[in-house]
TILUM-122589 format. One record per residue (C-alpha): residue number from 1; residue in three letters; x, y, z. Coordinates in pm, whole numbers. Each point is the difference from the previous one (the first is absolute). Layout:
BEGIN
@seq=NUM&type=ALA&x=X&y=Y&z=Z
...
***
This chain:
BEGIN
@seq=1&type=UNK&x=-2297&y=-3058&z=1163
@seq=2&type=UNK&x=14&y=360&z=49
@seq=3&type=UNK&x=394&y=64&z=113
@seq=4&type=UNK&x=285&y=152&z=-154
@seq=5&type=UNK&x=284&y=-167&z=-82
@seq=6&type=UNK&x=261&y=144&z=250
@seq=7&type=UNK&x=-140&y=102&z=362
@seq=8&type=UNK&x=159&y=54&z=324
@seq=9&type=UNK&x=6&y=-302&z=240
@seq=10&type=UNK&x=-277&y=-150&z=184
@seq=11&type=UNK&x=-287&y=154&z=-233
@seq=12&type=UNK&x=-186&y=-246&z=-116
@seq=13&type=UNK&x=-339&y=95&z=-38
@seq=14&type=UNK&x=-153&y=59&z=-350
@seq=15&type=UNK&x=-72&y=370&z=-88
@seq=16&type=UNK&x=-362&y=147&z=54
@seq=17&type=UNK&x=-136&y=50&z=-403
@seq=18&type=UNK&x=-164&y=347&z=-13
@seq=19&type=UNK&x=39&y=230&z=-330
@seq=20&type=UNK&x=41&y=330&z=36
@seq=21&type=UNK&x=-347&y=108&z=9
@seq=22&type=UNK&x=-51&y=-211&z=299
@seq=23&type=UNK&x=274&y=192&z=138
@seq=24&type=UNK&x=18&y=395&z=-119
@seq=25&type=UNK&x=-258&y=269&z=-15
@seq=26&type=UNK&x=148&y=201&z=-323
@seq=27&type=UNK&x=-61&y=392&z=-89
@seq=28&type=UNK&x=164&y=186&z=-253
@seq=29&type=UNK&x=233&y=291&z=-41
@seq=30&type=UNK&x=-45&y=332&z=-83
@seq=31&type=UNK&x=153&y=361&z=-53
@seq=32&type=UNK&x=-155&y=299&z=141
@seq=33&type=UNK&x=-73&y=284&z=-303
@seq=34&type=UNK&x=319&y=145&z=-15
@seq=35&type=UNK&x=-198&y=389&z=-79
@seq=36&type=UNK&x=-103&y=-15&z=378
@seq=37&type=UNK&x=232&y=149&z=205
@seq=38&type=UNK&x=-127&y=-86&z=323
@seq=39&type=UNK&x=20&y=-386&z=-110
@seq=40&type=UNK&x=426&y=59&z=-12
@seq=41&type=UNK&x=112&y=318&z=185
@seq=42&type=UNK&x=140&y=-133&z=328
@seq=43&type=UNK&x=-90&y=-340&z=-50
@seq=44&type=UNK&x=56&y=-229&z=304
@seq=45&type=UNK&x=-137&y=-361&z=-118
@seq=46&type=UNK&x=217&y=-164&z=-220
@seq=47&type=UNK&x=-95&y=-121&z=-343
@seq=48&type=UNK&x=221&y=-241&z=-194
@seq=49&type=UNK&x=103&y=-32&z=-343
@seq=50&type=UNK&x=213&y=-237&z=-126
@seq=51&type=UNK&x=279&y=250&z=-30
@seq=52&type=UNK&x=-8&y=-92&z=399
@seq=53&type=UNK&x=32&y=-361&z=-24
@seq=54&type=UNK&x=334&y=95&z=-262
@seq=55&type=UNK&x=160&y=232&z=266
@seq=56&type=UNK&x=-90&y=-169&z=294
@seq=57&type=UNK&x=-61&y=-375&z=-8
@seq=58&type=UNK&x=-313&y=-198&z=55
@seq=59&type=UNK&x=-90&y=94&z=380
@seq=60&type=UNK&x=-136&y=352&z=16
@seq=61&type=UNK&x=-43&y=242&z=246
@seq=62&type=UNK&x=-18&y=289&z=-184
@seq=63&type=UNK&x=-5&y=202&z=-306
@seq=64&type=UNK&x=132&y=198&z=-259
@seq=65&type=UNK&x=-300&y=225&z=-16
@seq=66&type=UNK&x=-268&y=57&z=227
@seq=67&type=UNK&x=-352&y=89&z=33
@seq=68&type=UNK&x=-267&y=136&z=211
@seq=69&type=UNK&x=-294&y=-111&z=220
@seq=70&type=UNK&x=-249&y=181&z=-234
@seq=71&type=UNK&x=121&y=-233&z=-285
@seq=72&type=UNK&x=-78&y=-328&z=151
@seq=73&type=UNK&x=-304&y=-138&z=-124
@seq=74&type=UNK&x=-283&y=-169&z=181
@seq=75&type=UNK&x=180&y=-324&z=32
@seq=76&type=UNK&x=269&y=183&z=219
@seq=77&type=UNK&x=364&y=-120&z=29
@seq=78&type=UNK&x=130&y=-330&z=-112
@seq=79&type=UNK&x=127&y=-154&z=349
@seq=80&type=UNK&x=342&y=-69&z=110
@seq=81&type=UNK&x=167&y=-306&z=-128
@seq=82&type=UNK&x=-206&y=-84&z=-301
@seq=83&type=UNK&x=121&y=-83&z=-298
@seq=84&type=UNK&x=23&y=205&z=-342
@seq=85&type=UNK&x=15&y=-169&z=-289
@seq=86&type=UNK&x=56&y=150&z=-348
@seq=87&type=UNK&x=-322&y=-128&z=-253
@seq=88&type=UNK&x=32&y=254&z=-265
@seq=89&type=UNK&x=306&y=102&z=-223
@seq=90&type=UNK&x=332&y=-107&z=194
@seq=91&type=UNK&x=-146&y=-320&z=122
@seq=92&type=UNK&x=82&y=-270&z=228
@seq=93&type=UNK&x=185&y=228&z=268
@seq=94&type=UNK&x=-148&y=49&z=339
@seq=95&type=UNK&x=123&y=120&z=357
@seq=96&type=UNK&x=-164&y=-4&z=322
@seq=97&type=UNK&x=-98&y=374&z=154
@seq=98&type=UNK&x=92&y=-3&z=370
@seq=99&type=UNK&x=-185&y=374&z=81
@seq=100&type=UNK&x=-329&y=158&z=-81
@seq=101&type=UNK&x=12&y=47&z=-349
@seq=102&type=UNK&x=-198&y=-26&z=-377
@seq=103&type=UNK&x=156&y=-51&z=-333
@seq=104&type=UNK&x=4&y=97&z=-339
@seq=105&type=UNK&x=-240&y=-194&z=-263
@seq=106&type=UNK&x=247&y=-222&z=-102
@seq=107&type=UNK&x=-25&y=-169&z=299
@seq=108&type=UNK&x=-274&y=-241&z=143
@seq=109&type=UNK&x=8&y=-5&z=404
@seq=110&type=UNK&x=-56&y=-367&z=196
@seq=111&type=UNK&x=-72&y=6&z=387
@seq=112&type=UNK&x=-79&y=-266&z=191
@seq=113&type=UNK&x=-325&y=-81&z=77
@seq=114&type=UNK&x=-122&y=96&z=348
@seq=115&type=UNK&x=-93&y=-344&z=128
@seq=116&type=UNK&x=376&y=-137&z=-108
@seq=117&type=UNK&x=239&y=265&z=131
@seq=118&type=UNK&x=80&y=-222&z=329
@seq=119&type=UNK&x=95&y=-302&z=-316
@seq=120&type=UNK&x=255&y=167&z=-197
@seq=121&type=UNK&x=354&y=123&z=52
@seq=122&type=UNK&x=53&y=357&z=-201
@seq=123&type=UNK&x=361&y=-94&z=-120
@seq=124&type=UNK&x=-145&y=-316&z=-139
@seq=125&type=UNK&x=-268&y=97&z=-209
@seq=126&type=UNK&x=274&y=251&z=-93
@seq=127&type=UNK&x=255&y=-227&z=-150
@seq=128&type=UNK&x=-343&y=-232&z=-124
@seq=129&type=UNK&x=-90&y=241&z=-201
@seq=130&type=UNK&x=342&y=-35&z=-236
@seq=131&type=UNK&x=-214&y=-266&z=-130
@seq=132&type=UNK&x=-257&y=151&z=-96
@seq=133&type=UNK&x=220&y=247&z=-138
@seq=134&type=UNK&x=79&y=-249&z=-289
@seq=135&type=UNK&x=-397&y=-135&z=-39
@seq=136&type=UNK&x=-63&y=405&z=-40
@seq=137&type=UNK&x=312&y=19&z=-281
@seq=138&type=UNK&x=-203&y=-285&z=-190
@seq=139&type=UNK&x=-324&y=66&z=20
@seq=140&type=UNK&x=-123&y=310&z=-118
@seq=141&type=UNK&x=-275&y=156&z=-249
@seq=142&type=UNK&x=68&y=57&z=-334
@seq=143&type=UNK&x=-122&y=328&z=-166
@seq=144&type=UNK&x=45&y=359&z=153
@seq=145&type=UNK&x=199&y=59&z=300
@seq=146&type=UNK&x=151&y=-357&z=80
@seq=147&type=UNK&x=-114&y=-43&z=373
@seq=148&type=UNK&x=0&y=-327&z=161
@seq=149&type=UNK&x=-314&y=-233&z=0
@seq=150&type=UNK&x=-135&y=41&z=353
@seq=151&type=UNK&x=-301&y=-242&z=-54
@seq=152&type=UNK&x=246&y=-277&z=-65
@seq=153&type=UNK&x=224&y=140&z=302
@seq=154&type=UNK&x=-271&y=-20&z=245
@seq=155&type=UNK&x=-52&y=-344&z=-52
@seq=156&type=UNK&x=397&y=-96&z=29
@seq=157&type=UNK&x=107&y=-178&z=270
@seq=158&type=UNK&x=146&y=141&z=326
@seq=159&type=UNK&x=94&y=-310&z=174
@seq=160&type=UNK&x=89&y=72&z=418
@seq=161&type=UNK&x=207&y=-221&z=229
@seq=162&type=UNK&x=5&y=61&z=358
@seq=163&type=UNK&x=68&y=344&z=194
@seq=164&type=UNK&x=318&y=-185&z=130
@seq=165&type=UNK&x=117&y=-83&z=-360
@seq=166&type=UNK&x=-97&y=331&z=-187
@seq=167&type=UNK&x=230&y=160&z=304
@seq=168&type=UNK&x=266&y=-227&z=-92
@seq=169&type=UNK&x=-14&y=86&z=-369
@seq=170&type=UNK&x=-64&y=342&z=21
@seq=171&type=UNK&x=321&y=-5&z=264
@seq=172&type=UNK&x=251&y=-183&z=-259
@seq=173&type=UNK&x=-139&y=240&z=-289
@seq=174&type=UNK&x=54&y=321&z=177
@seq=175&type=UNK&x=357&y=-111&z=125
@seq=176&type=UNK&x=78&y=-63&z=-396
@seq=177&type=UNK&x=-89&y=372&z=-40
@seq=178&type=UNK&x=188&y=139&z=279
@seq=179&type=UNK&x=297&y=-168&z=-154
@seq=180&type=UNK&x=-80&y=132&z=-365
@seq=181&type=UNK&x=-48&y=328&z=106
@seq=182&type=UNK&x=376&y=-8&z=236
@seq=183&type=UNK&x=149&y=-109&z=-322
@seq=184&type=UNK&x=-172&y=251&z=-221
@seq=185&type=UNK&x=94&y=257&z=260
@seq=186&type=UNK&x=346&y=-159&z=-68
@seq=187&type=UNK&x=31&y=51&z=-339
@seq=188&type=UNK&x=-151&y=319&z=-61
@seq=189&type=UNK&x=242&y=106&z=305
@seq=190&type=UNK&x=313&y=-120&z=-224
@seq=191&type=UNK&x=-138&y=175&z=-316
@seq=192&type=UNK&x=0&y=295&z=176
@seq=193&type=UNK&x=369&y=-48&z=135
@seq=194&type=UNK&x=91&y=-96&z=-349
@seq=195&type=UNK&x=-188&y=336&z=-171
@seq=196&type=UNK&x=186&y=245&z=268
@seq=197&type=UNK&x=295&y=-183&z=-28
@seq=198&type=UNK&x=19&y=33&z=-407
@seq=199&type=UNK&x=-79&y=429&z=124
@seq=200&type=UNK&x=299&y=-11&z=252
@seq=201&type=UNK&x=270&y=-222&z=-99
@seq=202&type=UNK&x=42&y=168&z=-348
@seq=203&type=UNK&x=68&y=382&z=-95
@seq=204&type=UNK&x=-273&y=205&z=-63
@seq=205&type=UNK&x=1&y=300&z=-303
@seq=206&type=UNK&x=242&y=235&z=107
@seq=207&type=UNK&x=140&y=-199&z=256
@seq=208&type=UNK&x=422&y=-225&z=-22
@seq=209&type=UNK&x=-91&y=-173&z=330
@seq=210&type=UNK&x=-287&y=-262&z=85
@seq=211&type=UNK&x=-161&y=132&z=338
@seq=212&type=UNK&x=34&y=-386&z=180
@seq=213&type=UNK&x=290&y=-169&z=-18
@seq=214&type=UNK&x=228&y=-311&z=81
@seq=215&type=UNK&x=233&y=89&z=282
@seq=216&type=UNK&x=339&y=48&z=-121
@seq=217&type=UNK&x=-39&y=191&z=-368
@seq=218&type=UNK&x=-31&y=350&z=-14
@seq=219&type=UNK&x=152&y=103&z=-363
@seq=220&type=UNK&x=-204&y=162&z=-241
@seq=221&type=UNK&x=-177&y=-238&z=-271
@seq=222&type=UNK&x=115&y=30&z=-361
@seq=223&type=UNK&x=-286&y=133&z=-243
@seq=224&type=UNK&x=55&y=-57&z=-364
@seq=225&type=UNK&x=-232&y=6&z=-329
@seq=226&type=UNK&x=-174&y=-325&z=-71
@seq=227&type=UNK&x=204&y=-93&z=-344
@seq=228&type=UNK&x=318&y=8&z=211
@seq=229&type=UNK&x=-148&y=-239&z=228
@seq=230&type=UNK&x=-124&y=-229&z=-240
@seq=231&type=UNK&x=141&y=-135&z=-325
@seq=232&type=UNK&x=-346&y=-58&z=-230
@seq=233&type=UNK&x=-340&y=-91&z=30
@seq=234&type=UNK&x=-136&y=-254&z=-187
@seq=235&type=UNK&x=-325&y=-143&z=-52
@seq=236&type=UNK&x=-188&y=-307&z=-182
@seq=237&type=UNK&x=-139&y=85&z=-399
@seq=238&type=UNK&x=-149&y=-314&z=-44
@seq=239&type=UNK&x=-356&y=84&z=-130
@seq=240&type=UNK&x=-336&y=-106&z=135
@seq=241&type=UNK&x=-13&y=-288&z=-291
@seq=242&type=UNK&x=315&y=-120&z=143
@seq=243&type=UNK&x=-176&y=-26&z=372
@seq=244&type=UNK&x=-203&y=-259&z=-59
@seq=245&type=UNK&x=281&y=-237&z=-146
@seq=246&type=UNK&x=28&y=-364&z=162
@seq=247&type=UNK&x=332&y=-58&z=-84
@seq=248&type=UNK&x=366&y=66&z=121
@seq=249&type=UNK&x=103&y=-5&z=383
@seq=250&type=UNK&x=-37&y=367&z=74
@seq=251&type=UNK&x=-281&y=103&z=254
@seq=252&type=UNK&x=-133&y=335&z=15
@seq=253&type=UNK&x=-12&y=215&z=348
@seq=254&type=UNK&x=-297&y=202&z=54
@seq=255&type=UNK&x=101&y=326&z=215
@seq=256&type=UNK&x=-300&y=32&z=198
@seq=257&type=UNK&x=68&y=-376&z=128
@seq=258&type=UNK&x=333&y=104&z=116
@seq=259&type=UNK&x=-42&y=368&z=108
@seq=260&type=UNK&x=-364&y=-72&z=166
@seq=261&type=UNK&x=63&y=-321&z=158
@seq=262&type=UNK&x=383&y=-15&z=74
@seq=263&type=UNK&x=275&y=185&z=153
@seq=264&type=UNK&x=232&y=218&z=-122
@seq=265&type=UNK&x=264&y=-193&z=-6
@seq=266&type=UNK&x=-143&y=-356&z=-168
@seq=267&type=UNK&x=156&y=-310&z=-74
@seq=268&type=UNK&x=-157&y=-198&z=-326
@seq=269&type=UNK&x=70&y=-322&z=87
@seq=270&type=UNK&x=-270&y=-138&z=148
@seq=271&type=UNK&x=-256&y=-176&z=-140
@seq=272&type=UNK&x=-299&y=141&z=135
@seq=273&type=UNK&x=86&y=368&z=-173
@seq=274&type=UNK&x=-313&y=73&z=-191
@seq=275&type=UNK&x=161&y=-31&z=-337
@seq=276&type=UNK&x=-202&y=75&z=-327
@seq=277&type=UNK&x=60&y=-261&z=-123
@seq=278&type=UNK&x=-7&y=95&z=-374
@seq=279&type=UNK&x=337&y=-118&z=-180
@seq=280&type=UNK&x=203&y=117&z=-287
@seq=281&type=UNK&x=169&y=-81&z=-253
@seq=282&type=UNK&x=401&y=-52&z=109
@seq=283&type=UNK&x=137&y=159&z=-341
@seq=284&type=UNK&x=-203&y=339&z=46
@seq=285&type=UNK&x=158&y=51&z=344
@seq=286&type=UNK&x=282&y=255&z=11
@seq=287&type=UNK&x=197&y=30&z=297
@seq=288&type=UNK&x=-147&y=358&z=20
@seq=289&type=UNK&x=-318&y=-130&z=58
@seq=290&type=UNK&x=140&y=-316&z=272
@seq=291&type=UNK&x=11&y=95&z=407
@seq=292&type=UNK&x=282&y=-67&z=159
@seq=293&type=UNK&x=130&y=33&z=346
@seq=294&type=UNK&x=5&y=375&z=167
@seq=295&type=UNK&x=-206&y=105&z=-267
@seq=296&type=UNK&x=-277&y=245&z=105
@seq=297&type=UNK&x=-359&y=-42&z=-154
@seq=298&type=UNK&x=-164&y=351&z=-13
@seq=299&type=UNK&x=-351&y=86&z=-49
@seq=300&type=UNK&x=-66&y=186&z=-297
@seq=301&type=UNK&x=-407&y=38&z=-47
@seq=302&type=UNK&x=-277&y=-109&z=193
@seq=303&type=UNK&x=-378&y=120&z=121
@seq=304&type=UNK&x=129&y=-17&z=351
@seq=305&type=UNK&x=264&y=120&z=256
@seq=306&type=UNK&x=225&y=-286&z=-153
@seq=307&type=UNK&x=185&y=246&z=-228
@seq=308&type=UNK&x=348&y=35&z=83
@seq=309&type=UNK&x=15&y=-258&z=231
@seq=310&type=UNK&x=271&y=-223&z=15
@seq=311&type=UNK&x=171&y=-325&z=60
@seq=312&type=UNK&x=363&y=-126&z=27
@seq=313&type=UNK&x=73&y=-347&z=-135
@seq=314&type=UNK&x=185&y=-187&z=293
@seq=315&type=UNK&x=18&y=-334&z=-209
@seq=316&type=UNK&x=-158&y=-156&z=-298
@seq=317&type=UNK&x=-44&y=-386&z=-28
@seq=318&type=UNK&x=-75&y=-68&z=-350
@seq=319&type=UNK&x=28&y=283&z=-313
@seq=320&type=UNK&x=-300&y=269&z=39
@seq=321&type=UNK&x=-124&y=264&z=-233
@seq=322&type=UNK&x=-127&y=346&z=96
@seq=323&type=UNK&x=-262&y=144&z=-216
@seq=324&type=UNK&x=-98&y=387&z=-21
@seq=325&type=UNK&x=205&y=77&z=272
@seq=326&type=UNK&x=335&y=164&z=31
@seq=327&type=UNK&x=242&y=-174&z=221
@seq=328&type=UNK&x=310&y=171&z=68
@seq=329&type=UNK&x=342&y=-169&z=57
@seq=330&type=UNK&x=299&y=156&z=203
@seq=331&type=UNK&x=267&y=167&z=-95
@seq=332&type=UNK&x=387&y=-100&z=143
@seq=333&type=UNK&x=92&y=336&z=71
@seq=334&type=UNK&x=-207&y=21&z=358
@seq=335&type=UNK&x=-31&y=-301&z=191
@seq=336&type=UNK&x=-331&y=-103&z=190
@seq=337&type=UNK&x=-102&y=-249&z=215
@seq=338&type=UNK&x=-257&y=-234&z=-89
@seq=339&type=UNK&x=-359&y=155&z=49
@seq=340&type=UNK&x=123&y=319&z=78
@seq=341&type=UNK&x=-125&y=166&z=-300
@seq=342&type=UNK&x=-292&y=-194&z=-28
@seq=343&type=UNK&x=-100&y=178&z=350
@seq=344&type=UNK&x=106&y=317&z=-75
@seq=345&type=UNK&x=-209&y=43&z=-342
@seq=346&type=UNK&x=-335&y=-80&z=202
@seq=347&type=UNK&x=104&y=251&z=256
@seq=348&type=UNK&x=-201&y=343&z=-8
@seq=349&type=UNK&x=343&y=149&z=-53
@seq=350&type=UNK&x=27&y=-143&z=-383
@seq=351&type=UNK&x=-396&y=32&z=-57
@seq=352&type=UNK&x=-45&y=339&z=66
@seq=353&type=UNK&x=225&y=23&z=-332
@seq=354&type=UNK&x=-208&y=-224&z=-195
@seq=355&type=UNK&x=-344&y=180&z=85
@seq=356&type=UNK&x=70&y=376&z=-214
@seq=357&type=UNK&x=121&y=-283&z=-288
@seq=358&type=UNK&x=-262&y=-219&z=-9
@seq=359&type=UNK&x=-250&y=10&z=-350
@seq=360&type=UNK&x=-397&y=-121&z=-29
@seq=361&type=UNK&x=-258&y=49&z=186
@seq=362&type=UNK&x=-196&y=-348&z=31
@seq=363&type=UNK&x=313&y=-209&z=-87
@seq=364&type=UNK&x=320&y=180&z=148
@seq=365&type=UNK&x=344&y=-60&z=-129
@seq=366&type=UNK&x=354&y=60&z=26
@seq=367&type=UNK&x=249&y=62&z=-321
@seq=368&type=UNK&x=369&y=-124&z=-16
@seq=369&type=UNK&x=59&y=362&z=-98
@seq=370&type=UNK&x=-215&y=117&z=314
@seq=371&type=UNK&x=278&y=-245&z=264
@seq=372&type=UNK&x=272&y=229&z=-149
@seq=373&type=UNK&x=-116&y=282&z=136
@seq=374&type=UNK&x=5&y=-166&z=347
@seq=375&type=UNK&x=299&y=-46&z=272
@seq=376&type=UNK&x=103&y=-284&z=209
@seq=377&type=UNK&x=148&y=91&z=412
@seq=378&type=UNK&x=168&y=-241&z=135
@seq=379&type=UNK&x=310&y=-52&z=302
@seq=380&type=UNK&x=321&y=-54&z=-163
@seq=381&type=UNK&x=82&y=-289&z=247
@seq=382&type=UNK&x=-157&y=-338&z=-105
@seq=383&type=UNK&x=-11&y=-48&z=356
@seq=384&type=UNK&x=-281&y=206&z=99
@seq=385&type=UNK&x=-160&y=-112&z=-312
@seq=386&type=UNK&x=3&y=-339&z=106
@seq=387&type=UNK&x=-173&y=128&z=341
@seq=388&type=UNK&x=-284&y=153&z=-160
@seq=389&type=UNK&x=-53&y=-266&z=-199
@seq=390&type=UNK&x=11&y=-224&z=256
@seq=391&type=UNK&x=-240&y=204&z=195
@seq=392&type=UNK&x=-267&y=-4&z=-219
@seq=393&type=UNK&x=85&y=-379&z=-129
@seq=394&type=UNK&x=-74&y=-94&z=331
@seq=395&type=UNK&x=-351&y=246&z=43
@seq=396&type=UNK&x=-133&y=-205&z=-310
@seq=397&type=UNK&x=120&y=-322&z=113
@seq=398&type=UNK&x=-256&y=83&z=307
@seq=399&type=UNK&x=-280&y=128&z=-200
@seq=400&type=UNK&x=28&y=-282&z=-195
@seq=401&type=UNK&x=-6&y=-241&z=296
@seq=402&type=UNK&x=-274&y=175&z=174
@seq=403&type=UNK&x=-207&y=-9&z=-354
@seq=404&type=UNK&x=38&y=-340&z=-12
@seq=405&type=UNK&x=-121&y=-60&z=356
@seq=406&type=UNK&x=-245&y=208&z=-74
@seq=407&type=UNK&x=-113&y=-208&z=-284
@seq=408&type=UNK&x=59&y=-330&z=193
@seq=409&type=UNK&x=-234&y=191&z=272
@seq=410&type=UNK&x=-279&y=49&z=-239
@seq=411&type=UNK&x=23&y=-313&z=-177
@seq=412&type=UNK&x=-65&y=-208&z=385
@seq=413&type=UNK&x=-267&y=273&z=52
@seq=414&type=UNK&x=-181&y=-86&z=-346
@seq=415&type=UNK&x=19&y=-363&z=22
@seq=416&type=UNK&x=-155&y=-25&z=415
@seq=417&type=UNK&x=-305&y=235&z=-146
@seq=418&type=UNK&x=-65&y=-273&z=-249
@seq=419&type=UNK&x=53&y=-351&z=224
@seq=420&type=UNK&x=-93&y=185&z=355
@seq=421&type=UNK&x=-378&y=74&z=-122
@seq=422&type=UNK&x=-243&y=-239&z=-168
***
């Protein structure tokens, strides 16, 4: 019987079995020669790439770059809401064009056959064609440019339910997306708060007063060399050979789990912390080499942006090992409040320091002699430390919320596609 396995009440009717040459007439991309002027200059007619799909989603109404009439070929535009699909080098993607438009060659246009427009929902061959998106991922030719096998995707099956029920579907599916995209919206809105926030709230060169701040403080911050600050760095020697140990109780922390995909201020207790879980031998751990609580774990090399990043240690559950990092423990003679100085060491106000230090050109690092040459600002009363803290404790808190729903959102999105279409 040709049904899914979850569908919206009172369809019952098995699905009509077509395949999707029944279905689509197909024609292929192409791009205009680039040495003919007239093809580009003042182009009106969008043409899609799939740098479009990246910046703008999967429904398209226009373009990054644009052509002219003269460049359309005899086959003329590909009409509105028809699908794109990717069949040569990033495969499996696809969006649906909503406006008079062509494509670029990596992209193989389906429009519905003449006699069947009046049979088929837009939206729904739309979100249909996520499936097809995985047959394309699997099935491709070997040898040359990988392209997808379009002989065996002809013949694949495009199985239709009723107008009634493809509005249904296509209805759920495009409510989903309106609330992924709120919630994107959402979280990209916070980042930004955060990123201006981390400009504002802390001094900038030159400057002994952040430009925003909590109502009630007004005294100029303290700003003092980085060794009076902090009492040492210290940093794992355990050698490669002693990486891939199995014994002793000591698990090493990666810093690109916990700067990528945590918060500033993290707490190591939980379980579901990506560990590597490589262990080490207890009698070649020194306590230089052990994390401990309000210890700060500091980015020393990397290919990427990572470098001089940073993370404060709010609590650790079991004994942890840092390796090739420096992580930097307080001194007594200021006092902070917890997660202030993780904050303030991401802020712009600390990294513009870092940049004139940093060494490398692929893979970027920091020296322990390179931190002494930097300063720490902060407000002498722990009480508008705690505030700022607080402040961006709480922005992560939501990002990390809204990620999560995010996820959640996605995750209920993926698993419809696969048990609302046969």
């Amino acid at each position: 019987m040709a049904e899914p396995i979850i569908r919206f009440r009172n369809n019952h009717s098995d699905w009509d079995r077509f395949v999707i040459d029944d279905v689509f007439e197909l024609r292929n991309g192409y791009t205009p020669s680039k040495n003919v002027n007239q093809y580009w200059e003042n182009g009106v007619i969008p043409w899609f790439r799939m740098e479009d799909i990246r910046a703008n989603g999967g429904i398209l109404s226009d373009s990054i770059q644009h052509i002219t009439p003269q460049a359309v070929k005899g086959g003329g535009l590909f009409v509105p809401y028809s699908i794109i699909l990717a069949t040569t080098a990033t495969i499996g993607v696809h969006a649906m064009v909503i406006a008079d438009s062509l494509a670029n060659q990596r992209f193989t246009n389906f429009s519905i056959r003449k006699s069947l427009i009046d049979k088929y929902d837009s939206y729904f061959i739309y979100y249909a064609f996520y499936k097809i998106d995985e047959w394309s991922l699997k099935n491709t030719n070997s040898g040359g440019l990988l392209s997808v096998d379009i002989k065996g995707l002809l013949k694949q099956p495009f199985l239709t339910p009723s107008k009634t029920e493809q509005q249904q579907i296509a209805s759920y599916f495009k409510s989903l997306d309106v609330l992924i995209q709120s919630v994107t919206k959402k979280i990209a809105s916070l980042k930004q708060l955060k990123s201006a926030s981390l400009i504002s709230m802390f001094p900038q060169a030159g400057e002994t007063k952040p430009r925003v701040r909590f109502k009630g403080f007004e005294e100029v911050w303290k700003t003092v060399p980085f060794d009076i600050v902090f009492r040492y760095l210290k940093s794992n020697t355990l050698s490669r050979a002693d990486l891939n140990e199995t014994l002793g109780s000591a698990r090493n922390i990666h810093y690109g789990d916990i700067l990528i995909k945590f918060g500033t201020l993290i707490d190591i207790r939980k379980d579901d912390l990506p560990y590597i879980t490589n262990h080490f031998l207890a009698n070649q751990l020194t306590n230089n080499c052990k994390l401990q609580k309000g210890d700060i774990i500091f980015a020393d090399a990397a290919e990427d942006s990572t470098v001089g990043k940073c993370t404060e240690i709010a609590f650790i559950g079991e004994e942890k090992v840092v390796a090739g990092l420096h992580t930097i423990p307080c001194r007594t003679l200021f006092e902070f409040s917890e997660g202030y100085l993780g904050f303030y060491l991401n802020s712009p106000s600390y990294h513009n320091q870092l940049l004139p230090l940093m060494q490398g050109t692929k893979i970027s690092s920091i020296s322990k002699s390179a931190l002494l040459n930097t300063s720490i600002s902060f407000p002498s009363n722990i009480a508008e430390q705690c505030q700022i803290a607080s402040f961006f404790c709480s922005l992560d808190t939501q990002i990390s919320l809204e990620t999560q729903r995010l996820d959640k959102l996605k995750q209920i999105k993926s698993a419809c596609l696969d048990k609302m279409f046969v």
